[in-house]
C-alpha positions as CSV (number, residue, x, y, z in Angstrom):
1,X,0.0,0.0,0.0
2,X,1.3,3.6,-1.1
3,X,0.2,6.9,0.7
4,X,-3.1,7.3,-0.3
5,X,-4.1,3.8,-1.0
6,X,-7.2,3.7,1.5
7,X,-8.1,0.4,2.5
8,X,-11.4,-1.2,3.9
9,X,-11.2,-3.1,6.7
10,X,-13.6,-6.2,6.9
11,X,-14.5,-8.7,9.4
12,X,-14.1,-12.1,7.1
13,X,-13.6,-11.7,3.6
14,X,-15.1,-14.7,1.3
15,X,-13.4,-15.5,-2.0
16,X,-15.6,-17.3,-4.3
17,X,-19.4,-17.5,-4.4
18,X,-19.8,-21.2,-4.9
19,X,-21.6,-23.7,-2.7
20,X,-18.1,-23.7,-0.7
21,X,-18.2,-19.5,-0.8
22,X,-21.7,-18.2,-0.2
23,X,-23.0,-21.0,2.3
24,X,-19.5,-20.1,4.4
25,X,-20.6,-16.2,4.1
26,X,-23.9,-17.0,5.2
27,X,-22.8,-19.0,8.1
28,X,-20.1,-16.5,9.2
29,X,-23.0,-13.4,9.2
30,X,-25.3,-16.1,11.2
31,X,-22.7,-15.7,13.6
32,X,-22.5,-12.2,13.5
33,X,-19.8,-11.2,11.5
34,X,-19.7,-8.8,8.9
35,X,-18.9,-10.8,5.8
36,X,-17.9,-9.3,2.0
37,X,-18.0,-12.2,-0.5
38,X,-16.4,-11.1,-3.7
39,X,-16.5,-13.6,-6.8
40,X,-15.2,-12.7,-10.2
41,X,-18.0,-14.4,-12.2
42,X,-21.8,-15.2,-11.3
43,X,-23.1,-16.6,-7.7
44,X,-23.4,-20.0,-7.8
45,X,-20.3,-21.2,-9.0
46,X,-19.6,-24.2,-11.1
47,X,-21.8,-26.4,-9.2
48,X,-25.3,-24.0,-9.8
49,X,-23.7,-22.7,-13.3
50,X,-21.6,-25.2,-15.0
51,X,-21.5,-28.1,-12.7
52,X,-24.0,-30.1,-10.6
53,X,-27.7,-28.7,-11.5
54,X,-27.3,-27.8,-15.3
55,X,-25.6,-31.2,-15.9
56,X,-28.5,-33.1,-13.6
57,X,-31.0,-30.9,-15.3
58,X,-29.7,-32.2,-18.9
59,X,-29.4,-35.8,-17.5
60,X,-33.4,-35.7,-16.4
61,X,-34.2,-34.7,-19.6
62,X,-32.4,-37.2,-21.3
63,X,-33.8,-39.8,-18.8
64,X,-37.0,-38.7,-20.2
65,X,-36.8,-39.5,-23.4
66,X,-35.0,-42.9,-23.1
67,X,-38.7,-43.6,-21.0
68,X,-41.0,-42.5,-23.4
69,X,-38.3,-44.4,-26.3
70,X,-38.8,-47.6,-24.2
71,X,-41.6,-47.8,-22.5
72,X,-43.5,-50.1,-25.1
73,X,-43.2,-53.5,-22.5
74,X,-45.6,-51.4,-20.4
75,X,-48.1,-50.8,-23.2
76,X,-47.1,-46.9,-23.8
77,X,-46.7,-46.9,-28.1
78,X,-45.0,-43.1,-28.6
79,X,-43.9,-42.7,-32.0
80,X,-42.1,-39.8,-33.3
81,X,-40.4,-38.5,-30.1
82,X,-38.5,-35.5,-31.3
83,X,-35.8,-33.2,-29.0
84,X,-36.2,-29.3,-29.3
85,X,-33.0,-29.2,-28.2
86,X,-32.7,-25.8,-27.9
87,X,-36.2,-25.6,-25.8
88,X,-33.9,-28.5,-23.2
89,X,-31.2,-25.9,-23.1
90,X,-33.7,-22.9,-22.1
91,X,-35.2,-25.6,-19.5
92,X,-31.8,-26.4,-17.7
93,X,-31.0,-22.6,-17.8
94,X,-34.6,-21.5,-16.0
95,X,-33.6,-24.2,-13.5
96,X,-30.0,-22.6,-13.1
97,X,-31.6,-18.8,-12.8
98,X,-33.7,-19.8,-10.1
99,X,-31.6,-21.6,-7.9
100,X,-28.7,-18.4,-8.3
101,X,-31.4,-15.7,-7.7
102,X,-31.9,-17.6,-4.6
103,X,-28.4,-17.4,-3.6
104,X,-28.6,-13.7,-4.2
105,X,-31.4,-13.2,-1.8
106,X,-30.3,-15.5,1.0
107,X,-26.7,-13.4,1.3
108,X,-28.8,-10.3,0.8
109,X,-30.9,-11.2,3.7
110,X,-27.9,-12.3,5.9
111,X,-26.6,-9.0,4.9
112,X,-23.8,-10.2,3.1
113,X,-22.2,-8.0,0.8
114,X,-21.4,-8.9,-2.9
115,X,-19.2,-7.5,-4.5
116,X,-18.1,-8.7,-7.9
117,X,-14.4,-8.5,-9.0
118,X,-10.9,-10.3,-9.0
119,X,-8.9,-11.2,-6.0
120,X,-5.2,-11.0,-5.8
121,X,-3.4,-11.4,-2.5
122,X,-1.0,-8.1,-1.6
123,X,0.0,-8.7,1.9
124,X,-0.7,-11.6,4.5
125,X,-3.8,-10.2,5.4
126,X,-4.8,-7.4,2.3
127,X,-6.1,-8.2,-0.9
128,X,-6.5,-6.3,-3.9
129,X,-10.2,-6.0,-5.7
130,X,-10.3,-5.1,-9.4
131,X,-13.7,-4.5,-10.6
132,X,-14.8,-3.4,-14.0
133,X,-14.0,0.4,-12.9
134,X,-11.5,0.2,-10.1
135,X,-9.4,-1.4,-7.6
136,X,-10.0,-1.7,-3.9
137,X,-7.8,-2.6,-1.4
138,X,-9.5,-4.8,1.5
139,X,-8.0,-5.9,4.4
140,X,-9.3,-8.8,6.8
141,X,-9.4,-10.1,10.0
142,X,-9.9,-13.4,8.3
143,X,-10.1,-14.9,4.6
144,X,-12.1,-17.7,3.4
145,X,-10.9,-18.8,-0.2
146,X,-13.5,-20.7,-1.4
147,X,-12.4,-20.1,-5.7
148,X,-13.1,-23.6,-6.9
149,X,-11.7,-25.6,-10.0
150,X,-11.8,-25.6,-13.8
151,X,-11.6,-28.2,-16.1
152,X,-8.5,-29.6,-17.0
153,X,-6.6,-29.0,-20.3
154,X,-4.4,-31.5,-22.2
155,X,-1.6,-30.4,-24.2
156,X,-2.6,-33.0,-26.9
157,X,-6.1,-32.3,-26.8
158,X,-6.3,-28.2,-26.1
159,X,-10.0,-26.6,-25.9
160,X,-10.8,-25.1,-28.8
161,X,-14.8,-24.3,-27.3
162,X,-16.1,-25.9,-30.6
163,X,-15.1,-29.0,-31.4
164,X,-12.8,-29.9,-28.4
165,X,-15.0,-29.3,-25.3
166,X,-15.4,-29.1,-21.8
167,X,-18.4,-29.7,-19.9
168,X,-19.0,-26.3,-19.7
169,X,-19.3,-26.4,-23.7
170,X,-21.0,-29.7,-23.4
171,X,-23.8,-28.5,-21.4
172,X,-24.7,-25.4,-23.7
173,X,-24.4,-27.3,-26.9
174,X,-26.9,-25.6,-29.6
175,X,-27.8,-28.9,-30.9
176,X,-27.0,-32.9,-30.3
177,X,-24.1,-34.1,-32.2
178,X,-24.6,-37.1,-33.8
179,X,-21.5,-38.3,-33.1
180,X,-19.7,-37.6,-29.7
181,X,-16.0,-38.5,-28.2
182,X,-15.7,-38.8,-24.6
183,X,-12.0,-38.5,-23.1
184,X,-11.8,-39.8,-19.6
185,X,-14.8,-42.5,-18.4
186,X,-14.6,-40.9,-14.8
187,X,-18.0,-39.6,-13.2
188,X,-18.2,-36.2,-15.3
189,X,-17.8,-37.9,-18.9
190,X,-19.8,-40.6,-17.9
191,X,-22.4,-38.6,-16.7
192,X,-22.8,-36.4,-20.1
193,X,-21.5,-39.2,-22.1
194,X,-24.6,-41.3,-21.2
195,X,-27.0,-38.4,-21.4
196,X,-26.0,-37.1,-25.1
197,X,-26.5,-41.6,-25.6
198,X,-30.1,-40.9,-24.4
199,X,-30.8,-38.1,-26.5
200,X,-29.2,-39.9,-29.5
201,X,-25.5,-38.7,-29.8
202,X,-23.4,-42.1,-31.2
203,X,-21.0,-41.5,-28.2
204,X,-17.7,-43.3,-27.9
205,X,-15.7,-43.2,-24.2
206,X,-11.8,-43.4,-24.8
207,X,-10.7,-44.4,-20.9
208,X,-6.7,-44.2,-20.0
209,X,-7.4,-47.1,-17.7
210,X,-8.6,-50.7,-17.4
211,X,-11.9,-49.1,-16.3
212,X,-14.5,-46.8,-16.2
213,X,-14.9,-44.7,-13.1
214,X,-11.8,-45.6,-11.6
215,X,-11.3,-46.7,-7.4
216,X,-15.4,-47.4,-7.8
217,X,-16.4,-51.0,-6.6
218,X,-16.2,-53.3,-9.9
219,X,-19.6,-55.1,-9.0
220,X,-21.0,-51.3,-8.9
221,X,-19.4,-50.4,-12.3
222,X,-20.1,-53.4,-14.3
223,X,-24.2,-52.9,-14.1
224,X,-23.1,-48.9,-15.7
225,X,-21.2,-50.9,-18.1
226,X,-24.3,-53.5,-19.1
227,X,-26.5,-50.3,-19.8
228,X,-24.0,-48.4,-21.6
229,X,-23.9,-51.5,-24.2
230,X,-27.3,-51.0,-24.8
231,X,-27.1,-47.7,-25.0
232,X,-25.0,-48.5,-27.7
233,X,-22.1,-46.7,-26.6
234,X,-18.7,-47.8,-27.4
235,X,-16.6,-47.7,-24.2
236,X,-12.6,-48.1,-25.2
237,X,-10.4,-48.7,-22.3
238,X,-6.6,-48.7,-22.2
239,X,-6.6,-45.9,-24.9
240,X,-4.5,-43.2,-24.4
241,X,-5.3,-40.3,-26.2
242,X,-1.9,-38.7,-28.5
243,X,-3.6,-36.5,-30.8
244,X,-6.6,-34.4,-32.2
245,X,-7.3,-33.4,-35.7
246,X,-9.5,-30.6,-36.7
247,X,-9.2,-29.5,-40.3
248,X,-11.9,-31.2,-41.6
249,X,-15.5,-30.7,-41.0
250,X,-15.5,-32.9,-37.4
251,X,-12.5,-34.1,-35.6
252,X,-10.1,-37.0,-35.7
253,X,-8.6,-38.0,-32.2
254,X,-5.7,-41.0,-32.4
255,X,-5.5,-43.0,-29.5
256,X,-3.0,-45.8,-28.3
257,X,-4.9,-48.6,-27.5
258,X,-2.9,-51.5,-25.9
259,X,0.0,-51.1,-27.9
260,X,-2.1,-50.3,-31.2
261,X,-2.6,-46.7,-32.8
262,X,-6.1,-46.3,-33.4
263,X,-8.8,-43.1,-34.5
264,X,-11.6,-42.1,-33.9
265,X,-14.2,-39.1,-35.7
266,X,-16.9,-37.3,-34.5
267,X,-18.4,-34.0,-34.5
268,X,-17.1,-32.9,-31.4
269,X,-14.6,-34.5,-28.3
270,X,-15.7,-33.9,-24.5
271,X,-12.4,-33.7,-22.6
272,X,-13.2,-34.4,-19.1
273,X,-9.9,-35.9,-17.8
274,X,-10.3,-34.3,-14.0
275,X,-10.4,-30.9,-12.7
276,X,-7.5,-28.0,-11.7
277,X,-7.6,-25.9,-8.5
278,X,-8.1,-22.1,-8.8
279,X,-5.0,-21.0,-6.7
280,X,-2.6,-19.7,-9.8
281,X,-3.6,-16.2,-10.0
282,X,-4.1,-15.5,-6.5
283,X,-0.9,-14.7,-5.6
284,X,-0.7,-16.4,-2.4
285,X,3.2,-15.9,-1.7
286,X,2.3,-13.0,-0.5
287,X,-0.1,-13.9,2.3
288,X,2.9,-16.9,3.3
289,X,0.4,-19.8,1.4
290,X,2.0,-22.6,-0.5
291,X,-0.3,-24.9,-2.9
292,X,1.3,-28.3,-3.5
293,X,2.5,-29.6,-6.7
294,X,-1.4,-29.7,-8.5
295,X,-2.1,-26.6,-7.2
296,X,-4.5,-27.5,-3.7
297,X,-3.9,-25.5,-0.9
298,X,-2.7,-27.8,2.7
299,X,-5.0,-26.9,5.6
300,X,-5.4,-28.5,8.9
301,X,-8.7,-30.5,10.4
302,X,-10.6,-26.9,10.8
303,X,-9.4,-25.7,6.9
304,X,-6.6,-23.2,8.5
305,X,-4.1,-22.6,5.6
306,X,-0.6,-22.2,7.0
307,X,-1.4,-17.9,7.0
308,X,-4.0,-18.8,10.5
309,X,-5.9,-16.0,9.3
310,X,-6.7,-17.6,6.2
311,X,-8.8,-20.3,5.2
312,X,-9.3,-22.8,1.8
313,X,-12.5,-24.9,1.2
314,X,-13.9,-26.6,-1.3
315,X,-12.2,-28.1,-4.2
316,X,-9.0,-26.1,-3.5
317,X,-8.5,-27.7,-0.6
318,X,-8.3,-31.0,-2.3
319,X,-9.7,-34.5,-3.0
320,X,-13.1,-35.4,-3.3
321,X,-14.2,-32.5,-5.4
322,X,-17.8,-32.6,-4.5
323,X,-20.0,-29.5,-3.8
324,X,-21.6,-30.7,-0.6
325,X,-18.0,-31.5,0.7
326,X,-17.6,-27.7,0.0
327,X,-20.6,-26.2,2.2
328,X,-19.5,-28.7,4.8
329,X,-15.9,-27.0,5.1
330,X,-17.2,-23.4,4.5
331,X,-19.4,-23.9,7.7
332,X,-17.0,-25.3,9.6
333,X,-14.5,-22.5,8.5
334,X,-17.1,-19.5,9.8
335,X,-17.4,-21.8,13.1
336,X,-14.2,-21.8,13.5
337,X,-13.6,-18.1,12.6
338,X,-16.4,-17.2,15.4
339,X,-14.8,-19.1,18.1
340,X,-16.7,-23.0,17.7
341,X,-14.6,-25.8,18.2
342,X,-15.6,-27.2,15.1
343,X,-13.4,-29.5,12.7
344,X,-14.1,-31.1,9.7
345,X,-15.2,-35.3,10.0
346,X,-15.1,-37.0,6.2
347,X,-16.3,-40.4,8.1
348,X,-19.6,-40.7,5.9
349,X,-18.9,-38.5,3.2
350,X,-21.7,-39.5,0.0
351,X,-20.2,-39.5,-3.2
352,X,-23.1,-39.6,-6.0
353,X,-22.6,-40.8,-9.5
354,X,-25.8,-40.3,-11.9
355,X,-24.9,-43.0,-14.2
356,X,-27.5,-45.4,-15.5
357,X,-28.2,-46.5,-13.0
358,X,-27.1,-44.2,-10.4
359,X,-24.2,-45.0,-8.0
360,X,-23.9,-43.7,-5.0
361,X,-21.4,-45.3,-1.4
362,X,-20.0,-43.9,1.8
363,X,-18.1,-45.1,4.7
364,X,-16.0,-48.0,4.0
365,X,-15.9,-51.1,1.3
366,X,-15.6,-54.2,2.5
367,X,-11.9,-54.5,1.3
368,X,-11.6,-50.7,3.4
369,X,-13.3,-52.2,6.5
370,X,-10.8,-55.1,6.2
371,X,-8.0,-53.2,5.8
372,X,-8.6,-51.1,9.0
373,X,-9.0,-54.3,10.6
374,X,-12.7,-54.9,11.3
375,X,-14.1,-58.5,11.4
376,X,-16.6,-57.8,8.1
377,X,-20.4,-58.6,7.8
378,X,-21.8,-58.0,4.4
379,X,-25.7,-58.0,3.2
380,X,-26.8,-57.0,-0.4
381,X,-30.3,-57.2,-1.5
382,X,-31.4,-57.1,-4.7
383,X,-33.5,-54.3,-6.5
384,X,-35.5,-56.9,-7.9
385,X,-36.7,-58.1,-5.1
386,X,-37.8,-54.8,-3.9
387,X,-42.1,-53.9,-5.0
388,X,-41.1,-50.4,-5.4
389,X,-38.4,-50.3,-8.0
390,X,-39.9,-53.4,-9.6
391,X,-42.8,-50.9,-10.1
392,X,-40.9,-48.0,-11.5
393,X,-39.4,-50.9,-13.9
394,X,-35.8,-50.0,-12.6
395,X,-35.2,-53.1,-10.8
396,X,-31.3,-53.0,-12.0
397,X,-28.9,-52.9,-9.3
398,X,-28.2,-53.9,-5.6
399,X,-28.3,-52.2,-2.1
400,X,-25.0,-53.7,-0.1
401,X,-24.4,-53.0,3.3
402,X,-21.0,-53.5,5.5
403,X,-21.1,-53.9,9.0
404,X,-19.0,-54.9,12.2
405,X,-20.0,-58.9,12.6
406,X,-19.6,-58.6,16.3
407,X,-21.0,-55.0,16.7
408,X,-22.9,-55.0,14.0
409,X,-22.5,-51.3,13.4
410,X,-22.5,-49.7,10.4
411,X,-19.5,-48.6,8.7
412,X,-20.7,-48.2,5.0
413,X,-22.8,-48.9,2.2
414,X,-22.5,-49.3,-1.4
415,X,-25.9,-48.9,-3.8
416,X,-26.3,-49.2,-7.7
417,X,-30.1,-48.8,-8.6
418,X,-32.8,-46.4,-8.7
419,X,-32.4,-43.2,-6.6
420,X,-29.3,-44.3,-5.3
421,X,-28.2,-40.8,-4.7
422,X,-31.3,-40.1,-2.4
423,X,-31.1,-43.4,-0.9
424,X,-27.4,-43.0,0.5
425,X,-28.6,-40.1,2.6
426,X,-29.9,-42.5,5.1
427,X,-26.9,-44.6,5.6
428,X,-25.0,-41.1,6.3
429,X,-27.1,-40.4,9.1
430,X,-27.1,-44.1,10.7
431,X,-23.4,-44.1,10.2
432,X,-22.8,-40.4,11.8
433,X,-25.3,-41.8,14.6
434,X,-23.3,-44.7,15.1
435,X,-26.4,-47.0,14.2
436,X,-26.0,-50.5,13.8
437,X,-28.2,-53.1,11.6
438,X,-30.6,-53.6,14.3
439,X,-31.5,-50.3,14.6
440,X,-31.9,-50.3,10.7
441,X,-34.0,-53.5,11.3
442,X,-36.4,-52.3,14.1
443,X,-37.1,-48.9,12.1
444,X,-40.0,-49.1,10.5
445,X,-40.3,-48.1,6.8
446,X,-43.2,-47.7,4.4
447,X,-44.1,-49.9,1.7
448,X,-44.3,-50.1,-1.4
449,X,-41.0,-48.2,-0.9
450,X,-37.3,-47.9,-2.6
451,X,-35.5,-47.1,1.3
452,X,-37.2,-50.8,2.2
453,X,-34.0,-52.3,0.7
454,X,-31.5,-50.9,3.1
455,X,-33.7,-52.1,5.8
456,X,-33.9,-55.2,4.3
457,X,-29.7,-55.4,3.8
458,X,-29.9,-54.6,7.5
459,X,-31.9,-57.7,8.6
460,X,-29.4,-59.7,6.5
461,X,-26.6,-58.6,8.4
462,X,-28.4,-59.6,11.6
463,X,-30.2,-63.0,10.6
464,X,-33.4,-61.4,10.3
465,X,-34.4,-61.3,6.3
466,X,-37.6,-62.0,5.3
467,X,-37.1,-61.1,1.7
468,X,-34.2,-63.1,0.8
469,X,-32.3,-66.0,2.2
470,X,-30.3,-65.5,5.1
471,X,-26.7,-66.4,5.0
């Protein structure tokens, strides 16, 4: 700061208005603190903009139509089903409005002030604020960086925004390809890979490894794999992608594929190989922060950065990148910035896959379980044996439960099927209770009803299944 470079002081500055960014702002002015959140972009973040809803809105839609396409065993002829693609894309945008004007009012009635610009670091606790007609200089009692991550970029494969994408391209397409690439078969590609498949996009997944959605349970993948087929969608794994070519009217990408150079064309290629950390244009060396090699900020169990007066949450602060993981840190950063002795616990973290069908699992495997030394009980029942999602004709998949055999306390489950991703809300709460199978047992839930089958996983770990054969 020069003579004459005012600054304005504030209680706890929030960087980033994600799900990470606004919900920590919110929480921080709960607790009385006078909060500025500043984001460079719109409120929301990826997950509201670009991420989570517009991608879940798209994948509905497509659900949709691959219903009304295949719902002639039932007696429902439909002939002529036709996407107005670009009506789709207005839908999913409504959906996106809404949910950031709601942002907007719930920091405006915490009294949280907005401001929109770019944050650079210029002192441990000072950051500058460039806006469209100035720069500010703010400084802190304490910082919450909460700025997210981008897709990342290939060398071999560089966006071009037209015909090599990211899912930020891929989820305001003007119309459906008819042929698609996917690069990378993790949760992301998979995701849009499979809904562009519903809508009628010839998709093809090039995977570097032996395996879609790599580190998921292989019983869980292989029903993901069984519907892709039918799909029709070409998954290729083991192909590792070397080059793109664009001078014609689609693209060419080469691939090696165990040992073999082989291409493949298409109208456009979704890269979706993982995602990189927003920390390299913040210039934390001067508020004595260090990102690691990838670019993710270290902080300790209550998200302190090494400056104490700083905090990172969100998917800067590392592995898993998940939204809900983000508003999870960001309130247990403003706890901790108000005097709470509150610390972050990842012990039932959900992690939600909307594949066909959906995944979802928390807590431990059975292999984890094992590995931390637990004597294992394991119970899976069937979708198909379940009324409900025999009724909703989604009887594909399996609710698996893993328990302590002596306790017989829960310590994780691992569900592919119908509303999986609701479904795994329950086993986070008996898990953070400390629940064990009885308790699962003796609770009574309704029927005709998907959430019946963790109940009845539960009585298979204690003896007590009705609907299958105990073990």
């Amino acid at each position: 700061m020069v003579v004459g470079d005012f600054s304005t002081e504030v209680d706890v500055l929030v960087v980033g208005g994600g799900p990470g960014g606004y919900v920590a702002a919110i929480r921080a002015a709960q607790l009385g603190k006078k909060v500025t959140l500043v984001d460079k972009a719109e409120l929301g973040g990826v997950c509201l903009n670009r991420g989570c809803i517009p991608s879940k809105a798209l994948i509905h839609a497509a659900d949709e139509v691959n219903k009304v396409k295949n719902a002639s065993h039932m007696g429902i002829e439909v002939e002529g089903v036709r996407v107005d693609f670009s009506k789709t894309i207005q839908w999913k945008d409504e959906v996106v409005k809404k949910l950031t004007g709601g942002v907007a009012s719930l920091l405006k009635g915490n009294k949280v002030e907005v401001v929109q610009g770019e944050v650079y670091f210029s002192g441990e606790n000072t950051v500058k604020v460039a806006t469209e007609s100035n720069s500010t200089t703010y400084e802190f009692n304490h910082c919450i960086l909460a700025t997210g991550s981008r897709p990342t970029q290939i060398r071999s494969l560089p966006f071009d925004g037209e015909k090599i994408i990211s899912s930020t391209e891929a989820l305001n397409l003007k119309e459906i390809p008819e042929k698609l690439i996917v690069v990378g078969g993790g949760y992301i590609g998979l995701e849009l890979g499979t809904a562009y498949a519903k809508l009628g996009a010839e998709v093809t997944i090039l995977e570097g490894t032996d395996s879609l959605l790599p580190g998921t349970d292989p019983s869980m993948v292989r029903m993901v794999k069984r519907n892709l087929k039918k799909l029709g969608v070409t998954v290729v794994t083991n192909a590792m992608v070397q080059k793109a070519d664009t001078s014609g009217n689609g693209v060419t990408v080469t691939a090696e594929v165990k040992g073999e150079e082989k291409s493949y064309s298409a109208d456009k290629v979704l890269v979706s190989v993982g995602r990189t950390p927003n920390t390299d244009e913040l210039g934390l060396e001067h508020a004595g922060i260090e990102a690691d090699e990838r670019g993710f900020i270290p902080t300790d169990k209550q998200m302190r950065t090494k400056n104490e007066r700083v905090f990172a949450i969100g998917d800067i602060a590392g592995q898993p990148l998940l939204a809900h993981k983000a508003s999870y840190e960001g309130k247990v950063a403003a706890e901790v910035i108000a005097g709470e002795p509150s610390e972050v616990d990842y012990r039932a973290m959900p992690f939600v896959i909307f594949s066909d069908p959906e995944l979802a699992y928390t807590g431990l495997t059975e292999k984890e379980a094992k590995e931390e030394g637990y004597d294992v009980s394991v119970s899976r029942f069937s979708f198909a044996a379940n009324g409900r999602a025999l009724s909703l004709d989604a009887a594909d998949g399996f609710f698996q439960v893993v328990a302590d055999k002596e306790t017989k306390q829960i310590l994780g489950a691992q569900i592919v099927g119908p509303e999986a991703a609701s479904l795994i809300s329950e086993v986070v709460l008996a898990i953070e209770m400390g629940a064990n199978a009885e308790d699962i047992a003796l609770t009574i839930h309704a029927h005709p009803s998907l959430p019946e089958t963790f109940m009845e996983a539960a009585e298979g770990i204690v003896g007590n299944a009705i609907h299958m054969v105990n073990k």
